[in-house]
C-alpha positions in Angstrom: 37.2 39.1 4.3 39.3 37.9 6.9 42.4 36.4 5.5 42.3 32.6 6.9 45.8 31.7 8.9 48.8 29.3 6.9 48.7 25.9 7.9 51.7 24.7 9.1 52.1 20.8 7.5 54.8 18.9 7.0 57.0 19.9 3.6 55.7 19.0 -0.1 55.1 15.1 -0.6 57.3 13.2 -3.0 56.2 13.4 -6.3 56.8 10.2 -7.2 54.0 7.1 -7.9 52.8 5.7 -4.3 53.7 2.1 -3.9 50.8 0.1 -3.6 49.2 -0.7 -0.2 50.9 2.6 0.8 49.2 4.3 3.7 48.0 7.9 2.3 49.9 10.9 3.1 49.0 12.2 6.8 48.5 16.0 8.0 50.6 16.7 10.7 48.5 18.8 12.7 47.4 18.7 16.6 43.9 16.7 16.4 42.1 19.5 17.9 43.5 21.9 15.4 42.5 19.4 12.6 38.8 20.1 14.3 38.9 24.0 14.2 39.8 24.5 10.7 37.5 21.7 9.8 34.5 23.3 11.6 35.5 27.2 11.1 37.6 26.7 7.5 36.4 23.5 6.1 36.3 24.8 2.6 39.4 26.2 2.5 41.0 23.8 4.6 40.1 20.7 2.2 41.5 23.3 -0.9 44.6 23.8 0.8 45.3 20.2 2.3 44.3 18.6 -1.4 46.6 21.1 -3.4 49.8 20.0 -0.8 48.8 15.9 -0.1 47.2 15.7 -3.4 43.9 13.5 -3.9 43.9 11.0 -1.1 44.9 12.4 1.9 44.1 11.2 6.1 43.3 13.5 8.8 42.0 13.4 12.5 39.2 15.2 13.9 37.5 15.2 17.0 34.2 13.4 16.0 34.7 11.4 12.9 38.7 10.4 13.9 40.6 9.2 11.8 39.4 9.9 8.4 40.9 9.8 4.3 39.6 12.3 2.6 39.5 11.7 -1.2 39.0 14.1 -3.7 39.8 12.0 -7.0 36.7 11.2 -8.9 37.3 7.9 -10.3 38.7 7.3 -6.7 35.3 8.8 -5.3 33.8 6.3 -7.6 35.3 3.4 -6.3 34.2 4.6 -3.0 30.7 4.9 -4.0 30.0 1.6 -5.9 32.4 -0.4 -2.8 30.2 -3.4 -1.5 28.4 -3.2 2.1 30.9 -6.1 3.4 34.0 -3.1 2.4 32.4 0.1 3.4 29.2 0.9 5.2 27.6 4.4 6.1 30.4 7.1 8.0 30.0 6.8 11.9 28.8 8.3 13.3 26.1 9.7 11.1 22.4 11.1 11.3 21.1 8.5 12.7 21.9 10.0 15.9 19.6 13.1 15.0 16.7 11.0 12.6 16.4 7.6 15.3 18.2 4.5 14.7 14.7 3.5 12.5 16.3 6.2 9.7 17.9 4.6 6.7 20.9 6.4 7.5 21.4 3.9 10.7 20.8 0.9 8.4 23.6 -1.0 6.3 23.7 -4.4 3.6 20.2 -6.2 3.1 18.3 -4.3 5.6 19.6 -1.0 3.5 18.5 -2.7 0.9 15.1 -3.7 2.1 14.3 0.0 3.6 15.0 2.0 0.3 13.2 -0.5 -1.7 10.3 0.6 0.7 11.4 4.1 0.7 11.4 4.4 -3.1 8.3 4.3 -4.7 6.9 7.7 -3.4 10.1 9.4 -5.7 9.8 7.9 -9.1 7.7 8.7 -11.7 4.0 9.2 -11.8 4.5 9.9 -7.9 6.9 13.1 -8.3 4.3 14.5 -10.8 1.5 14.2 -8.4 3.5 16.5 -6.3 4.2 19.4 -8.8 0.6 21.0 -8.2 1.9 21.1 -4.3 5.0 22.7 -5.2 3.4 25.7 -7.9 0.6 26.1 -5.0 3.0 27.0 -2.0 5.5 28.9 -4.3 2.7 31.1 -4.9 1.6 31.1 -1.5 4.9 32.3 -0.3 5.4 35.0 -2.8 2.2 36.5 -2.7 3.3 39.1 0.2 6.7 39.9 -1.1 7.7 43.7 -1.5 8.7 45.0 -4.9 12.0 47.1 -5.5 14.0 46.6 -2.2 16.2 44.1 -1.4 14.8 40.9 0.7 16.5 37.6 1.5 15.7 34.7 -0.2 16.7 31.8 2.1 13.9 31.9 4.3 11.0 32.0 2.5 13.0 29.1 0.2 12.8 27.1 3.4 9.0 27.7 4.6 8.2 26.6 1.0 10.3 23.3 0.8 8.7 22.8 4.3 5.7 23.0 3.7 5.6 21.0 0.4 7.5 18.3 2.2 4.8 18.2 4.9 2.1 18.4 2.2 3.9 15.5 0.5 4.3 12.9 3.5 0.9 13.7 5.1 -1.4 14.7 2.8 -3.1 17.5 3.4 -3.4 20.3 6.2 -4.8 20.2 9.8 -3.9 20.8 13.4 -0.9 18.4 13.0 0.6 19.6 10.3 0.6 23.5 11.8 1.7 21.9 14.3 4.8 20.5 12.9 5.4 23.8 10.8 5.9 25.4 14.6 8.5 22.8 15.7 10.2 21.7 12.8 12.6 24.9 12.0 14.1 24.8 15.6 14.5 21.8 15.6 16.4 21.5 12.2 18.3 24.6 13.2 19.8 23.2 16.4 19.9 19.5 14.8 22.6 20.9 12.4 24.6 22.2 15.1 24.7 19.4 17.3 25.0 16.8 14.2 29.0 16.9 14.6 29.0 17.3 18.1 29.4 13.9 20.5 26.7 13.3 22.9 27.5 13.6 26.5 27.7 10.0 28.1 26.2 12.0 31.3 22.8 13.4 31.9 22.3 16.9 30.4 19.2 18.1 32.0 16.0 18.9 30.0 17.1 22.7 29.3 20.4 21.5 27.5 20.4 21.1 24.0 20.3 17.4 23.6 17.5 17.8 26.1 15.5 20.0 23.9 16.2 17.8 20.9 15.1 14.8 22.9 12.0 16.6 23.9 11.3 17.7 20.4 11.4 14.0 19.3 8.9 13.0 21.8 6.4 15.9 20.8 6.9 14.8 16.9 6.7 11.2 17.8 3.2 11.8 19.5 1.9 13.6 16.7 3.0 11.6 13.8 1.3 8.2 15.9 -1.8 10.5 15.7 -1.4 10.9 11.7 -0.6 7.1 11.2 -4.3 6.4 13.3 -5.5 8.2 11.3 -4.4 7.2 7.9 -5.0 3.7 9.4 -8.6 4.3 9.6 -9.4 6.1 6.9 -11.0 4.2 4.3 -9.4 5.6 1.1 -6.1 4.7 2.2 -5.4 2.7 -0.8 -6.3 5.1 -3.2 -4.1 8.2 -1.2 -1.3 8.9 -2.9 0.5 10.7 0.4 4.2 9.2 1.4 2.8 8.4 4.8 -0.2 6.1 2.9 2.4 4.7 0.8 4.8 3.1 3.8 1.9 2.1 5.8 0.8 0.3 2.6 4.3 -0.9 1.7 5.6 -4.7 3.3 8.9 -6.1 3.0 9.5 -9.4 1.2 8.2 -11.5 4.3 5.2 -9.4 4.3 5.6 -7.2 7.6 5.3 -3.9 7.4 7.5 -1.2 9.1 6.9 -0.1 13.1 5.3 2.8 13.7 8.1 4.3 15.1 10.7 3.3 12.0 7.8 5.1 9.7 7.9 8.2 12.3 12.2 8.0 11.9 11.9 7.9 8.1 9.3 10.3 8.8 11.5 13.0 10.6 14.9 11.7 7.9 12.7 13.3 4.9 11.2 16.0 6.5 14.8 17.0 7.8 16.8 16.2 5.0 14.5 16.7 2.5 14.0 20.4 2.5 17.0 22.3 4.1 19.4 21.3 1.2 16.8 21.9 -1.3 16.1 25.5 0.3 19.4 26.3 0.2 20.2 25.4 -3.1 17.3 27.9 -4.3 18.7 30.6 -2.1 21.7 30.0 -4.2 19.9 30.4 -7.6 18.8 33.6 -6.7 22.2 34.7 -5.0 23.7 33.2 -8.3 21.3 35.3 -11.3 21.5 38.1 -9.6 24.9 38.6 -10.9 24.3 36.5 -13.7 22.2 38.5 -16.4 23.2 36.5 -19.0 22.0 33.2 -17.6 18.5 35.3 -15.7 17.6 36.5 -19.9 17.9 32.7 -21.1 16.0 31.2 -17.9 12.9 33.7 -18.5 13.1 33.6 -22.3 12.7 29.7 -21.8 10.0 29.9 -19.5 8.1 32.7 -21.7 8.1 29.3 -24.2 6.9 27.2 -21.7 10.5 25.0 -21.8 12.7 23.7 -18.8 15.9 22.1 -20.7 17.7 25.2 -19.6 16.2 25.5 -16.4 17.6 21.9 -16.0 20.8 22.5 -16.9 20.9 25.2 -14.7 20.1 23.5 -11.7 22.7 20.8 -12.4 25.6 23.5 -12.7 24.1 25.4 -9.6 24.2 22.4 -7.6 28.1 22.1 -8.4 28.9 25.6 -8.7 27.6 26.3 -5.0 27.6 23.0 -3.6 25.5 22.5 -0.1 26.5 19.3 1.1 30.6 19.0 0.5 30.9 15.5 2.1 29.9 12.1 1.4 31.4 9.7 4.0 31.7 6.1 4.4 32.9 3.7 7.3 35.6 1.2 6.6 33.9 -2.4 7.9 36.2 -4.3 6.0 40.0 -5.6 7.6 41.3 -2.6 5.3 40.0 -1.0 1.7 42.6 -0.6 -0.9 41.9 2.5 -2.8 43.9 2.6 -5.9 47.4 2.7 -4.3 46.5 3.5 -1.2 45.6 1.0 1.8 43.0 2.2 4.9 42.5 0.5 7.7 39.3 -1.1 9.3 37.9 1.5 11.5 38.8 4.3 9.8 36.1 7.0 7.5 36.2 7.9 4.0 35.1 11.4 3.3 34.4 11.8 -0.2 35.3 15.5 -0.9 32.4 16.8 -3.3 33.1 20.6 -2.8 37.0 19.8 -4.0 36.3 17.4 -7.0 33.2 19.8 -8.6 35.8 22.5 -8.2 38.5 21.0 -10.0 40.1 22.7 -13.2 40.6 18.8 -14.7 37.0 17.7 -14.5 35.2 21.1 -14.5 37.4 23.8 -16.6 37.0 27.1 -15.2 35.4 25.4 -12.3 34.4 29.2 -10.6 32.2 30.3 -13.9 28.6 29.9 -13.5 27.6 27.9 -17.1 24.6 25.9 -17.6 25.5 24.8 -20.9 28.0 22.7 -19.5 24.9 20.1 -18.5 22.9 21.6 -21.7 21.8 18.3 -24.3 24.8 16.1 -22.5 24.5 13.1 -20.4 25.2 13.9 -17.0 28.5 12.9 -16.2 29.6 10.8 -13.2 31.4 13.4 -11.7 28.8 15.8 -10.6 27.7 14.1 -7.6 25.9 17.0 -5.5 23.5 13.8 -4.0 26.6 11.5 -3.1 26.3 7.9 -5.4 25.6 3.8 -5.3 23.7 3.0 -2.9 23.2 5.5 -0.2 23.1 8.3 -2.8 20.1 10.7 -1.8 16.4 8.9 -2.7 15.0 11.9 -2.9 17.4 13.7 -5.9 14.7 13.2 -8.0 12.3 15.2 -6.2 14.6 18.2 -5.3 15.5 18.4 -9.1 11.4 18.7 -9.5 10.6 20.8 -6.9 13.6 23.6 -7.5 12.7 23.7 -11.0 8.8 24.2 -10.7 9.7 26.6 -7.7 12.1 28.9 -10.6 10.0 28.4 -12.8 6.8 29.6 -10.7 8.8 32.7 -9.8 10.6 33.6 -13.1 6.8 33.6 -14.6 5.9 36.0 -12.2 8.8 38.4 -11.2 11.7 40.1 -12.6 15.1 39.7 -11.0 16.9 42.8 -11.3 20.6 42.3 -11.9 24.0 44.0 -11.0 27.2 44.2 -10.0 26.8 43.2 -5.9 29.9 41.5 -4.7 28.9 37.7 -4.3 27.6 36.6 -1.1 30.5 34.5 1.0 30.1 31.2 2.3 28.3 30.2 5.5 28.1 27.1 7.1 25.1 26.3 9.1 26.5 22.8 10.1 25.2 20.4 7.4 24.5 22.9 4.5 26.6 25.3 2.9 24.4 28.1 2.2 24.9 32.2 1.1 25.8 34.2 4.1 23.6 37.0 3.5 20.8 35.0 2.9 20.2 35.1 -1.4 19.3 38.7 -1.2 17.7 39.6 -4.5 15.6 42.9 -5.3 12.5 41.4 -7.4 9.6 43.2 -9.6 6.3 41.8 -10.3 6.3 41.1 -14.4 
């Protein structure tokens, strides 16, 4: 492994209290070197800056600007439970990839209104009707692979959160959906490498890649106008139980319903976000038992007796273990936000640092040990916060959890992982997700 290069900062901070209203401690880098190790190092960079500034800390990077990275979680807290006239959502966010119909381009009551829409398709008796989807492509998926040599795991993890996603918000197959199977992974492939990158103010020509991605939009726009016509006159829409049938059903408080084309940008928002992260999560469960023997026997001896407490817990300490997402940002609205001692300025980003505080020794005690039983018949404590938190914490955590855990499940009933003593796979960063470099390579044997 390359060794990464010292940062040169300024010398160790006082050690003393901060006065309140203090401005936090600055790196004194060159902005465009901020923006290298934040794009090439962010991991380390965030370790590094957070063990010399301590938990509040500001930078500036090209992008997001002038930004306070926090990495205290009763700090993070405050951030997360802060009230839309304080903070609103980090700019600039997804919106730029999802359409400015996506609930990440909405803030206060029309937030509000959209994920009181959003939310009944992920609660409840609705995430259960999904299950049979999920057991049904996991087997699908794993039908064709080889026994006794080593394949990658992140792929196939990310056809089958794909396809039950598509499943899930449409329906049921058909033209459309194949269709969307073909354009989606490009798309989400080159939509995480241009999220952090500004769009040109300038024409960039059809070949470019905001060119592409705007092209892409107007293919998936076209098709999902076809879907909602036909949703619209089919005459069981009432009784479907499909996300599409549920917004087109849904009405806000006035009684209007949503445009077609805010239903096709929270379309595209849960197709996109809603089955990368989750993919790469599971390509780190199987990175992670692989070298875990000890945790593999206790996940299949629990599903031999048909239980999921373990599994459960598992998940949970996965998620913070190997966190995917490391950021959780918010936008300073307010004339400034006092933050325990410290004061930030209108204008300026928070960046919640979620990597930093599920890796801290304080919160987490031996924070690199992979243990389940740390989440095992225990309330889930307010510091694992793998989906963010308040109100523009993930809507769909409920359904990840469910479809990761009938996905390990599905497999652990019908292979054996065979464990050993591989070096772990390193860290890769495929511009929003965080996800094992060599892919979650596991050699597998049909039980």
């Amino acid at each position: 492994m390359t060794e990464a290069p010292t940062v040169q900062t300024r010398p160790e901070p006082d050690a003393r209290a901060p006065e309140p209203g203090q401005a936090p401690p600055e790196l004194r880098l060159p902005k465009a070197v901020q923006g290298v190790l934040m794009v090439g190092l962010r991991r380390w960079f965030m370790r590094t800056a957070a063990r010399r500034y301590g938990p509040v800390f500001a930078i500036n990077v090209p992008f997001f600007g002038r930004s306070v990275v926090v990495n205290d979680p009763t700090l993070a807290r405050k951030v997360f439970l802060a009230g839309t006239d304080d903070l609103i959502n980090v700019q600039p966010n997804l919106s730029r990839i999802f359409g400015p119909g996506s609930v990440f381009a909405l803030d206060g009551k029309d937030h509000r209104l959209r994920r009181k829409l959003l939310a009944p398709p992920f609660h409840g008796q609705s995430i259960r009707n999904y299950e049979k989807i999920i057991e049904e492509e996991t087997l699908r998926e794993t039908a064709s692979w080889p026994e006794g040599v080593e394949i990658r795991t992140l792929e196939p993890m990310n056809r089958i959160t794909l396809n039950v996603i598509l499943r899930a918000v449409f329906g049921a197959d058909g033209a459309e959906l194949d269709y969307l199977r073909e354009i989606i992974p490009p798309w989400v492939k080159l939509g995480s490498r241009m999220a952090s990158i500004p769009q040109p103010s300038f024409p960039t020509g059809r070949y470019s890649p905001w060119g592409r991605l705007a092209e892409f939009r107007r293919n998936f726009d076209r098709t999902v106008f076809t879907l909602i016509d036909k949703a619209q006159a089919d005459p069981r829409l009432d009784e479907r139980t499909d996300i599409l049938a549920l917004l087109l059903r849904s009405r806000y408080e006035d009684g209007t319903p949503m445009s077609r084309q805010d239903v096709s940008d929270e379309l595209l928002t849960l197709l996109g976000a809603g089955h990368e992260t989750t993919a790469s999560t599971l390509g780190w469960a199987f990175e992670r038992l692989r070298r875990h023997p000890a945790v593999l026997a206790e996940l299949v001896r629990e599903v031999d007796e048909g239980g999921n407490e373990y599994r459960l817990a598992f998940i949970h300490e996965l998620q913070r273990n190997r966190t995917v997402i490391d950021f959780a940002g918010r936008h300073v609205l307010a004339p400034y936000f006092d933050l325990g001692p410290w004061r930030i300025p209108h204008g300026y980003n928070i960046m919640v640092a979620i990597a930093n505080i599920h890796s801290n020794p304080e919160v987490f005690p031996d924070p690199q040990r992979l243990d389940p039983h740390r989440f095992l018949n225990t309330r889930t404590p307010t510091t694992w916060i793998p989906f963010g938190g308040g109100t523009r914490r993930c809507i769909g955590a409920a359904f990840a959890h469910v479809e990761m855990d009938v996905v390990l499940r599905t497999v652990l009933q019908r292979f054996t992982i065979e464990t050993g003593n591989a070096p772990d796979e390193k860290v890769h960063f495929r511009g929003v997700a965080f996800t094992p470099k060599e892919g979650g390579k596991v050699v597998l044997r049909r039980r």
